[in-house]
N, CA, C and O atoms as CSV, one atom per row, in Angstrom:
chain,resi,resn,atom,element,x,y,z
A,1,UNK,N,N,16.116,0.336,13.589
A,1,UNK,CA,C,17.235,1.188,13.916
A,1,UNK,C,C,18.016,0.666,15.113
A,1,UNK,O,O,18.763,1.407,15.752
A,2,UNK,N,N,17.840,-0.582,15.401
A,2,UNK,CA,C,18.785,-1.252,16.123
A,2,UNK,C,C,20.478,-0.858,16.214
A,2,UNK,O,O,21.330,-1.155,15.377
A,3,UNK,N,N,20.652,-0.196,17.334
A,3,UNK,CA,C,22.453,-0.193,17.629
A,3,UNK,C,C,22.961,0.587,16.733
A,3,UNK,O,O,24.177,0.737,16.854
A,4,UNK,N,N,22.312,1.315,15.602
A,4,UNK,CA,C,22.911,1.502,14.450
A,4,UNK,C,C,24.177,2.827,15.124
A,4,UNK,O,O,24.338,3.585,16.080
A,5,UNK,N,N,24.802,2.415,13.885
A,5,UNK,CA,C,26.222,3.326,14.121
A,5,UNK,C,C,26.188,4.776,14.483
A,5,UNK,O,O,25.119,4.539,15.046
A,6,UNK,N,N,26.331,5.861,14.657
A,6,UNK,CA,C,26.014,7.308,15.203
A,6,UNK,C,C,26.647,7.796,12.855
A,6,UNK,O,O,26.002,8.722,12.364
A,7,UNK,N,N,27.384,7.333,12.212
A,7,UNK,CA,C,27.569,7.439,11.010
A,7,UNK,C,C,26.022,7.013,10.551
A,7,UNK,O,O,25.219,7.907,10.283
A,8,UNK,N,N,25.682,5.768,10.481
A,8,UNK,CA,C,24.587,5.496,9.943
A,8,UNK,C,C,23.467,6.264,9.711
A,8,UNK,O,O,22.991,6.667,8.650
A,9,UNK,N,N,22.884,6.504,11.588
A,9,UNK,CA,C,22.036,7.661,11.760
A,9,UNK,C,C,22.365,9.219,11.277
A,9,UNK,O,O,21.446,10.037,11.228
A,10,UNK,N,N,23.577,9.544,10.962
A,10,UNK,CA,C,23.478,10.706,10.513
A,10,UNK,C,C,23.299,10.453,9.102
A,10,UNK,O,O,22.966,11.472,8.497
A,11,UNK,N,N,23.431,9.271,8.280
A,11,UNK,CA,C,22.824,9.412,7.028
A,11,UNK,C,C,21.349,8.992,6.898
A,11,UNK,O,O,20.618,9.216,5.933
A,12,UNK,N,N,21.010,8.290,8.128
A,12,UNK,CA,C,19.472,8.065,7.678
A,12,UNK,C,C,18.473,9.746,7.570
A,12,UNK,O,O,17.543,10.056,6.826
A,13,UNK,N,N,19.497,10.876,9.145
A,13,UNK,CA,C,18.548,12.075,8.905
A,13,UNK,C,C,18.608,12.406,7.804
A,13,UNK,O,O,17.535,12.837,7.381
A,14,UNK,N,N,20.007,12.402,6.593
A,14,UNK,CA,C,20.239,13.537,5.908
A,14,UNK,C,C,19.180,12.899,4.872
A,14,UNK,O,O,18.302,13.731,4.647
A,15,UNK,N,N,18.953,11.567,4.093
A,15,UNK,CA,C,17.650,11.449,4.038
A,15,UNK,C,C,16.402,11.997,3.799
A,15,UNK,O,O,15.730,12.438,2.867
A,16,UNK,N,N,16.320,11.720,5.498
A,16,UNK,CA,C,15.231,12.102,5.653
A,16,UNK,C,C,14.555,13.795,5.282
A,16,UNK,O,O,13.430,14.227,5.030
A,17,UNK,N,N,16.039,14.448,5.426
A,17,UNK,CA,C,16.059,15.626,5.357
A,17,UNK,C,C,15.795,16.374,3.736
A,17,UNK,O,O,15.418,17.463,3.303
A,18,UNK,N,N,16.292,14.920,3.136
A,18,UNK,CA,C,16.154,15.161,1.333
A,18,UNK,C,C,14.235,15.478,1.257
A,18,UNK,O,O,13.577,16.406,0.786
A,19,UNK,N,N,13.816,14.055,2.052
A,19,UNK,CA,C,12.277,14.260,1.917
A,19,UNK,C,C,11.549,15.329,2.201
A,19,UNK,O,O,10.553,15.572,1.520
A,20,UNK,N,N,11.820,15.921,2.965
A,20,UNK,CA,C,11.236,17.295,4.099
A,20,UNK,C,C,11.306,18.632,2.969
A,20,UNK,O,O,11.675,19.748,3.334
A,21,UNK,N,N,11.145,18.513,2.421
A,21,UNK,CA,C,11.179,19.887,1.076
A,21,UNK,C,C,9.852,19.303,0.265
A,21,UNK,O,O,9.814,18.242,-0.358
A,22,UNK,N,N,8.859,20.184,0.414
A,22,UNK,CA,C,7.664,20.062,-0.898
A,22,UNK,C,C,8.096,19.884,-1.886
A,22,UNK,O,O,7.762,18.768,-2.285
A,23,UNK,N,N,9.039,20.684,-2.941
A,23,UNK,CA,C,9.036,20.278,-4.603
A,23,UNK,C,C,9.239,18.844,-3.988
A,23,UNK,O,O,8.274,18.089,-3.863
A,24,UNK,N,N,10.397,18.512,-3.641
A,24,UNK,CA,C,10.955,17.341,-4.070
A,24,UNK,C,C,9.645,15.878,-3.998
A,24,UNK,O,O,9.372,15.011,-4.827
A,25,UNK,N,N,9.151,16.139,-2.748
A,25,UNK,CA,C,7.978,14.997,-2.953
A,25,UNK,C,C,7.090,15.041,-3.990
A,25,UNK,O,O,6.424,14.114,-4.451
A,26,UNK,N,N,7.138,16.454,-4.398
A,26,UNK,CA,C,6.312,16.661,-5.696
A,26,UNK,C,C,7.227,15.724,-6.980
A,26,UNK,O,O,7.099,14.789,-7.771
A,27,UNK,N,N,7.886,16.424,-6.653
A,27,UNK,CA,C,9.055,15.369,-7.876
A,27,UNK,C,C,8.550,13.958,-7.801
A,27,UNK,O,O,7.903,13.432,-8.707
A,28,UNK,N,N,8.916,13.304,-6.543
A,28,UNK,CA,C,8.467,11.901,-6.461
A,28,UNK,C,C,7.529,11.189,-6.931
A,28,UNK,O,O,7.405,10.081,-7.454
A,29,UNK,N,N,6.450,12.654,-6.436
A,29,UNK,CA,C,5.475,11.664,-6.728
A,29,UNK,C,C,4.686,11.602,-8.361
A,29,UNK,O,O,3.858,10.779,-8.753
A,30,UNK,N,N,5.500,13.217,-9.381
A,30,UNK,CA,C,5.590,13.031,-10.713
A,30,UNK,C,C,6.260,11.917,-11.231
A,30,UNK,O,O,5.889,11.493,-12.326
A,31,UNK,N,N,7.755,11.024,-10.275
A,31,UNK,CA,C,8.011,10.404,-11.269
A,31,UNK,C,C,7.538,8.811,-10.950
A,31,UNK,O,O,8.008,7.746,-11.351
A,32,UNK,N,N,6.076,9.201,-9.793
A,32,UNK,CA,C,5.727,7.566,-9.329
A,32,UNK,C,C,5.445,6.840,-10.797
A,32,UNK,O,O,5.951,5.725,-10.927
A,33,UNK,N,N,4.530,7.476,-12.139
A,33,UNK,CA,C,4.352,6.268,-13.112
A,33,UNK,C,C,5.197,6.063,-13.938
A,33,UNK,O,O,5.277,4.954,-14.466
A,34,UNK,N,N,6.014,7.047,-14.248
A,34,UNK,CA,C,7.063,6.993,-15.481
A,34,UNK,C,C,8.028,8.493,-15.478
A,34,UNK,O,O,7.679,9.635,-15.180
A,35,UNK,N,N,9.186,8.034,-15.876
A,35,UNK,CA,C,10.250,8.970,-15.999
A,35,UNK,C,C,10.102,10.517,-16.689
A,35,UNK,O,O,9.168,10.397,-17.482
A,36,UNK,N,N,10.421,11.410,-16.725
A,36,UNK,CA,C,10.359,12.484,-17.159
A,36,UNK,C,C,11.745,13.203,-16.800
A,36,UNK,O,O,12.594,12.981,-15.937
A,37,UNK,N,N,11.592,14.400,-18.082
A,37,UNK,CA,C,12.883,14.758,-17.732
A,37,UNK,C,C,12.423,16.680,-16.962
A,37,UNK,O,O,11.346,17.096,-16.534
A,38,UNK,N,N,13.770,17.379,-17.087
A,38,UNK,CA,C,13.926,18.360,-15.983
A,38,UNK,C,C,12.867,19.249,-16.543
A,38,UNK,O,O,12.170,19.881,-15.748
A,39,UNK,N,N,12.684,19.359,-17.757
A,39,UNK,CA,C,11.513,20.546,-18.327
A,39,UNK,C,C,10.517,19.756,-17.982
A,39,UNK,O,O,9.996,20.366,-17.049
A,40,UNK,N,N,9.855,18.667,-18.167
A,40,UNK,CA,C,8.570,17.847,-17.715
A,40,UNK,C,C,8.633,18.720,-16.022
A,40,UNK,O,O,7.917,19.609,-15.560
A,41,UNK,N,N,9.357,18.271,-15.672
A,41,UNK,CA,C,9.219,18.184,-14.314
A,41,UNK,C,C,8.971,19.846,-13.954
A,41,UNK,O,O,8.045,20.180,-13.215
A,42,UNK,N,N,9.722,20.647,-14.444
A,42,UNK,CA,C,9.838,22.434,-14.158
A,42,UNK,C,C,8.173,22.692,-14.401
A,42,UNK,O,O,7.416,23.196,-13.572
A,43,UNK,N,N,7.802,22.203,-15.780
A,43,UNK,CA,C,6.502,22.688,-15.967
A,43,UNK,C,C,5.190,22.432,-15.137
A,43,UNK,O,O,4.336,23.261,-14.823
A,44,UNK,N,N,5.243,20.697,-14.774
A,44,UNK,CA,C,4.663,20.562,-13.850
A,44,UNK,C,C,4.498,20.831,-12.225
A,44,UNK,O,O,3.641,20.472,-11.418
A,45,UNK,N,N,5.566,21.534,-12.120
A,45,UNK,CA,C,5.888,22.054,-10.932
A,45,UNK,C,C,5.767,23.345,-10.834
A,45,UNK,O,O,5.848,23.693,-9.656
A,46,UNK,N,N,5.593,24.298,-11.633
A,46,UNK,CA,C,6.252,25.241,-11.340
A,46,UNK,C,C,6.958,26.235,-11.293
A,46,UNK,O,O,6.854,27.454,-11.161
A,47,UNK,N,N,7.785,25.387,-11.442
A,47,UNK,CA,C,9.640,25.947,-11.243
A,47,UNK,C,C,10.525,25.617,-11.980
A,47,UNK,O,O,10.623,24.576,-12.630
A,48,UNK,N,N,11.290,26.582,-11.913
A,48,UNK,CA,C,12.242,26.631,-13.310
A,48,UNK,C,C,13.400,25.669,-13.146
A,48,UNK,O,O,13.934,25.252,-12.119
A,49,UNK,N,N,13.748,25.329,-14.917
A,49,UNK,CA,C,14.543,23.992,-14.480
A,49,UNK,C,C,15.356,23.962,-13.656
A,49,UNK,O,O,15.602,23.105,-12.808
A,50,UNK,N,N,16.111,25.531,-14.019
A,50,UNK,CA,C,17.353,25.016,-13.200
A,50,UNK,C,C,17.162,25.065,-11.227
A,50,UNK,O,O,18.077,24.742,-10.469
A,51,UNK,N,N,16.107,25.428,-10.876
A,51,UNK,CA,C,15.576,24.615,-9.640
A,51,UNK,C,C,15.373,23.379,-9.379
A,51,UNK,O,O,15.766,22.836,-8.346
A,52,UNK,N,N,14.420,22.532,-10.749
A,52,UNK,CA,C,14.576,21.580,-10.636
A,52,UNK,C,C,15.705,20.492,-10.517
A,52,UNK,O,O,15.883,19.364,-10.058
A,53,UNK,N,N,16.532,21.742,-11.374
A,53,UNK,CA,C,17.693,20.081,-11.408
A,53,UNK,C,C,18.642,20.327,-10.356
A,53,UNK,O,O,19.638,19.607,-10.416
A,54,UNK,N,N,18.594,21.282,-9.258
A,54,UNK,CA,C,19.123,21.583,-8.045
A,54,UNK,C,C,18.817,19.941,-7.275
A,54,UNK,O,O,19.452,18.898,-7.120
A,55,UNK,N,N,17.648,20.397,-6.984
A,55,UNK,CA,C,16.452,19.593,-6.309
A,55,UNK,C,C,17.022,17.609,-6.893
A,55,UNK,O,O,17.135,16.619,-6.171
A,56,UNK,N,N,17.178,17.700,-7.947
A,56,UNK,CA,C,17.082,16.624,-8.851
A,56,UNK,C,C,18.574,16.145,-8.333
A,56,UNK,O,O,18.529,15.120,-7.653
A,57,UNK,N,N,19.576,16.574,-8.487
A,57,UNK,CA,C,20.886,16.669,-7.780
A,57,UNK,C,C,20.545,15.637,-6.384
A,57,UNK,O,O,20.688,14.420,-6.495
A,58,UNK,N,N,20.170,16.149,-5.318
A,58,UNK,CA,C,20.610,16.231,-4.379
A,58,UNK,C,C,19.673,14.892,-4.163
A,58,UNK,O,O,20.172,14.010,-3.465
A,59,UNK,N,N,18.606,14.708,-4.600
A,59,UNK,CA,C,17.883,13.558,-4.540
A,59,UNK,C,C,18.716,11.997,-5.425
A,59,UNK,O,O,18.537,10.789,-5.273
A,60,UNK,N,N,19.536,12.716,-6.241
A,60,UNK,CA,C,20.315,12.000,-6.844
A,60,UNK,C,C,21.254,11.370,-5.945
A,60,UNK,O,O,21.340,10.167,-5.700
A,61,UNK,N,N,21.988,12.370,-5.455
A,61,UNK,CA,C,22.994,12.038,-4.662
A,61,UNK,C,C,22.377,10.741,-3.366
A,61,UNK,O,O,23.050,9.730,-3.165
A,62,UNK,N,N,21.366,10.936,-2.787
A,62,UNK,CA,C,20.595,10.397,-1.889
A,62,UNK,C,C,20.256,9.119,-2.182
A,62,UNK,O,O,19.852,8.404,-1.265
A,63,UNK,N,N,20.379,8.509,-3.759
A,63,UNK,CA,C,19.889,7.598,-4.090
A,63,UNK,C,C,17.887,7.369,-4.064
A,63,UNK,O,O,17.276,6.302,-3.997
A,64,UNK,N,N,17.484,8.367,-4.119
A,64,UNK,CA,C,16.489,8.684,-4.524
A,64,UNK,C,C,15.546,8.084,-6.062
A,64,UNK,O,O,14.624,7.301,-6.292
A,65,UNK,N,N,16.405,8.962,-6.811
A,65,UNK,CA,C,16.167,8.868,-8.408
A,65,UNK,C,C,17.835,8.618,-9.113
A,65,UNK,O,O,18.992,8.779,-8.725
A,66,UNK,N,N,17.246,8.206,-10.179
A,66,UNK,CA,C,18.242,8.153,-11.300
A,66,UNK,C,C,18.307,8.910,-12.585
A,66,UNK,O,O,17.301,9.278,-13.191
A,67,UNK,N,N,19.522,9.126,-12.971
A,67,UNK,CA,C,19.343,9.678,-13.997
A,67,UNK,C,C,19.986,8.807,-15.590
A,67,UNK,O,O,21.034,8.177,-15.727
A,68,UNK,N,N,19.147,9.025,-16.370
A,68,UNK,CA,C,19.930,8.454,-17.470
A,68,UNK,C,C,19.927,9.679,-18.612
A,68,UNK,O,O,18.936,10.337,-18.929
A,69,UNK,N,N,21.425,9.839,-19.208
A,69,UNK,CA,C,21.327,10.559,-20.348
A,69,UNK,C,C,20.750,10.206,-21.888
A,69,UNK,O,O,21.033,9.174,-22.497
A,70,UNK,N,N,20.215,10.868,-22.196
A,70,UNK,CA,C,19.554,10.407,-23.736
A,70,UNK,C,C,20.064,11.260,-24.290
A,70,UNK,O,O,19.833,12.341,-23.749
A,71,UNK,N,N,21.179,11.369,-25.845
A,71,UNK,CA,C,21.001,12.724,-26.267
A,71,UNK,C,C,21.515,13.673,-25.771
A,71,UNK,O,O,22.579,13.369,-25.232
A,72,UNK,N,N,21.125,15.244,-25.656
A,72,UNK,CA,C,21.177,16.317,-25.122
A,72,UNK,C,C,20.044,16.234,-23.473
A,72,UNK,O,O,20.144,16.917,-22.453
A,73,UNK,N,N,19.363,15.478,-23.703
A,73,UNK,CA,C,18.455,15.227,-22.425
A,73,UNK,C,C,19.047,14.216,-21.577
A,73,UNK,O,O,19.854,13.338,-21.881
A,74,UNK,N,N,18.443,14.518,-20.317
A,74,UNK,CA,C,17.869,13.972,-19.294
A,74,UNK,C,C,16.863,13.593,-18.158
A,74,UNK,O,O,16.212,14.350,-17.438
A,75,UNK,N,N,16.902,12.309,-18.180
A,75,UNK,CA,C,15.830,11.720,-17.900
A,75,UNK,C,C,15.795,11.202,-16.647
A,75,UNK,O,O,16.633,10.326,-16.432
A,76,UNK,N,N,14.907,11.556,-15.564
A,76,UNK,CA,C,14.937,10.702,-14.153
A,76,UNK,C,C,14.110,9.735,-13.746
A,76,UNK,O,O,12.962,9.889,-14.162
A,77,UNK,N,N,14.290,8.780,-13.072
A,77,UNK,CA,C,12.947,7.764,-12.592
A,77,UNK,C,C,14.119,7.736,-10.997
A,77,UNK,O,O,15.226,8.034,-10.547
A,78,UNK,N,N,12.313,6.906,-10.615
A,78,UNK,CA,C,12.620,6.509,-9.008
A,78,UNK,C,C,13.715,5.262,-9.119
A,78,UNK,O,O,13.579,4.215,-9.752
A,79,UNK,N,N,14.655,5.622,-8.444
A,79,UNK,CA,C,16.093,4.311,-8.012
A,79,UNK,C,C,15.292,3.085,-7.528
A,79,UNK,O,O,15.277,2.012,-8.131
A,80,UNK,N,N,14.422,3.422,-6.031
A,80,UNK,CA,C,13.385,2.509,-5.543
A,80,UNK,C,C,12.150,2.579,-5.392
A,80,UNK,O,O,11.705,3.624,-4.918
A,81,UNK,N,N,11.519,1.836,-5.634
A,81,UNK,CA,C,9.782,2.087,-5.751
A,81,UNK,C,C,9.716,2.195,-4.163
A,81,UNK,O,O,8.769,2.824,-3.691
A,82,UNK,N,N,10.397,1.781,-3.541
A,82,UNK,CA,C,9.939,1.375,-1.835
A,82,UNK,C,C,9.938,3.153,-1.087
A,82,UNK,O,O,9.435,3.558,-0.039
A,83,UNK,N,N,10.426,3.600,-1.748
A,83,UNK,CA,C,10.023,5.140,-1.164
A,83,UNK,C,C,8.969,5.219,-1.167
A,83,UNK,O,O,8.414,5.610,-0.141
A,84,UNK,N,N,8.168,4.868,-2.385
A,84,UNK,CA,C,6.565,5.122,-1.882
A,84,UNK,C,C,5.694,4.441,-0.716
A,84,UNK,O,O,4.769,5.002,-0.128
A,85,UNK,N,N,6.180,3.046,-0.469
A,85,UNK,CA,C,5.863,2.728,0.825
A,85,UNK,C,C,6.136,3.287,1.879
A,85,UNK,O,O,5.567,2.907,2.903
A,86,UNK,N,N,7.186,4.463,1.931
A,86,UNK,CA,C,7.476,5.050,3.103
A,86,UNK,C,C,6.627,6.666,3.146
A,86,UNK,O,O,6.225,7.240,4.158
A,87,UNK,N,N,6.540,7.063,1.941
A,87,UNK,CA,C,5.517,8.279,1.631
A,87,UNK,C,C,4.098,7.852,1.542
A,87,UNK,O,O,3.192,8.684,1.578
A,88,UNK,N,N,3.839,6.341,1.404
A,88,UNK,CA,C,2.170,6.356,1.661
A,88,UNK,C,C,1.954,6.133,3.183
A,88,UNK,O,O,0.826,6.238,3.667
A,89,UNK,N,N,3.147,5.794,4.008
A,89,UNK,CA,C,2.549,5.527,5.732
A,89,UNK,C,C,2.116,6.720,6.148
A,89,UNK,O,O,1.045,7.091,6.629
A,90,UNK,N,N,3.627,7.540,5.753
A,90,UNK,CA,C,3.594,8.788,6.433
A,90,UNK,C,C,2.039,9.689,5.954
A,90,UNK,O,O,1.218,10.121,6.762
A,91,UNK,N,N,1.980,9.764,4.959
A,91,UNK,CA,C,0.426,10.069,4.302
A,91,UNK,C,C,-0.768,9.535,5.211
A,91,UNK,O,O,-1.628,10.078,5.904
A,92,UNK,N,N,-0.482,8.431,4.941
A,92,UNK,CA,C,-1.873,7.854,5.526
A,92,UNK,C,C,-2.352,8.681,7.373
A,92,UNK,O,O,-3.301,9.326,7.818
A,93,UNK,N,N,-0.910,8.092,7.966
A,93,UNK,CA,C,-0.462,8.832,9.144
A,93,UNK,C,C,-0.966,10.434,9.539
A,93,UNK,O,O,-1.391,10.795,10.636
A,94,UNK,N,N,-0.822,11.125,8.536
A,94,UNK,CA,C,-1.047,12.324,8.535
A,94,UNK,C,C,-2.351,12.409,8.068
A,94,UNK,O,O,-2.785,13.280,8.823
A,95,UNK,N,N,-2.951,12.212,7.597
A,95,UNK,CA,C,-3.900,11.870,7.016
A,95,UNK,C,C,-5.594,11.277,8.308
A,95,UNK,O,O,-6.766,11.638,8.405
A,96,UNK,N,N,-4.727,10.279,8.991
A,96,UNK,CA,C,-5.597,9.851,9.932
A,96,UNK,C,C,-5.653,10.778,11.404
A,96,UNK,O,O,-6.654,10.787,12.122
A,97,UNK,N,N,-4.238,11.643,11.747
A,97,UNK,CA,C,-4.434,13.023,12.251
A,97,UNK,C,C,-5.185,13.937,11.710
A,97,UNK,O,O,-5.998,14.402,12.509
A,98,UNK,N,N,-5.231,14.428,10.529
A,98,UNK,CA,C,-6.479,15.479,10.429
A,98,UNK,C,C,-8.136,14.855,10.450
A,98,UNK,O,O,-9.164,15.533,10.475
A,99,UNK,N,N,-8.034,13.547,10.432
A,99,UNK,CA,C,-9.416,13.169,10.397
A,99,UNK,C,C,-10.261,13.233,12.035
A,99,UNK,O,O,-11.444,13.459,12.286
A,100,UNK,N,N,-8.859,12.873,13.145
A,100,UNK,CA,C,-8.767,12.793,14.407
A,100,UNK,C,C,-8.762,14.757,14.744
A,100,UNK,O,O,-9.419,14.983,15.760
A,101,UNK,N,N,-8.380,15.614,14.325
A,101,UNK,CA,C,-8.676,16.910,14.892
A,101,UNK,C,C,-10.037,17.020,14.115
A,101,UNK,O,O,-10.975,17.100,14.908
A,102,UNK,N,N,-10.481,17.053,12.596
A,102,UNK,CA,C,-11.970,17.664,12.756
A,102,UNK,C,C,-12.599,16.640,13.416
A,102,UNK,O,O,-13.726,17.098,13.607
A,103,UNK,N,N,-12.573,15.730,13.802
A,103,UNK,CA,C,-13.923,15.254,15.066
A,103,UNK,C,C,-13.579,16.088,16.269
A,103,UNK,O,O,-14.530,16.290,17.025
A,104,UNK,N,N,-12.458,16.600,16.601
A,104,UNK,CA,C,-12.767,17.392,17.599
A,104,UNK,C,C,-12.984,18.348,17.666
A,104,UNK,O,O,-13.356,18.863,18.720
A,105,UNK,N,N,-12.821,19.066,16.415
A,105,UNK,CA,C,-13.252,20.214,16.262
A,105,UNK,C,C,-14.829,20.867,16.025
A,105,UNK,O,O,-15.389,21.831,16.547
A,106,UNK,N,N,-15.337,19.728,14.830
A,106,UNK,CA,C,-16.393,19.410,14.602
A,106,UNK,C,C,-17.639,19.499,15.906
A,106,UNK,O,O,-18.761,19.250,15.465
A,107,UNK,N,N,-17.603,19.774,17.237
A,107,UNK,CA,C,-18.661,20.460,17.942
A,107,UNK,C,C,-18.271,21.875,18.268
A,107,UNK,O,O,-18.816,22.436,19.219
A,108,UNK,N,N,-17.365,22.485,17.544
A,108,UNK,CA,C,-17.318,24.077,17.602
A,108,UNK,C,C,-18.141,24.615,16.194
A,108,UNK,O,O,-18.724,25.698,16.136
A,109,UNK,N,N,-18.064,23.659,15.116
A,109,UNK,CA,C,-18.394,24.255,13.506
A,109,UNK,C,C,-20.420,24.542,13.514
A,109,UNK,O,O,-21.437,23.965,13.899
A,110,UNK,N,N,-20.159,25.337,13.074
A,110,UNK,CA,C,-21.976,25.424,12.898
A,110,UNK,C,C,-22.421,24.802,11.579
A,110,UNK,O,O,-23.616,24.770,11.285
């Protein structure tokens, strides 16, 4: 994030800001092996399509996912696989914090 422009950084938050919503990482990480469309996705989630394709929208817009029309359907996959390199740090990250509070917690537990 060198020097970057005060434009730039306000698109890297908004972003970031796409990520910061549960469905949507849920989304992500339904469409880490293969594409599915908005009912795949509603059912496995949850939530009804037309939430999903709110959600699906805006991740769109973000360059997130893609959409391709088939038909009367549509179908989304990940734009870049490299999101998941940025959702497995943060994971791991988070991940190696809760391991770091139960050891400290771990001499209060009986």
């Amino acid at each position: 994030m060198e020097q970057m422009p005060p434009q730039a950084l306000q698109e890297v938050a908004a972003y970031f800001q796409v990520l910061a919503e549960p469905t949507r990482l849920q989304i992500l990480n339904l469409l880490r092996d293969k594409e599915k469309n908005v009912g795949d996705l509603a059912n496995a989630c949850g939530c009804t399509a037309a939430n999903i394709s709110r959600h699906l929208s805006l991740m769109t817009q973000h360059g997130l996912v893609e959409k391709q029309s088939r038909g009367t359907s549509a179908y989304y996959r990940i734009a870049d696989s490299a999101i998941f390199a940025l959702c497995d740090l943060v994971c791991g990250n988070i991940s190696r914090q809760w391991e770091r509070s139960a050891l400290r917690r771990a001499p209060f537990v009986k």
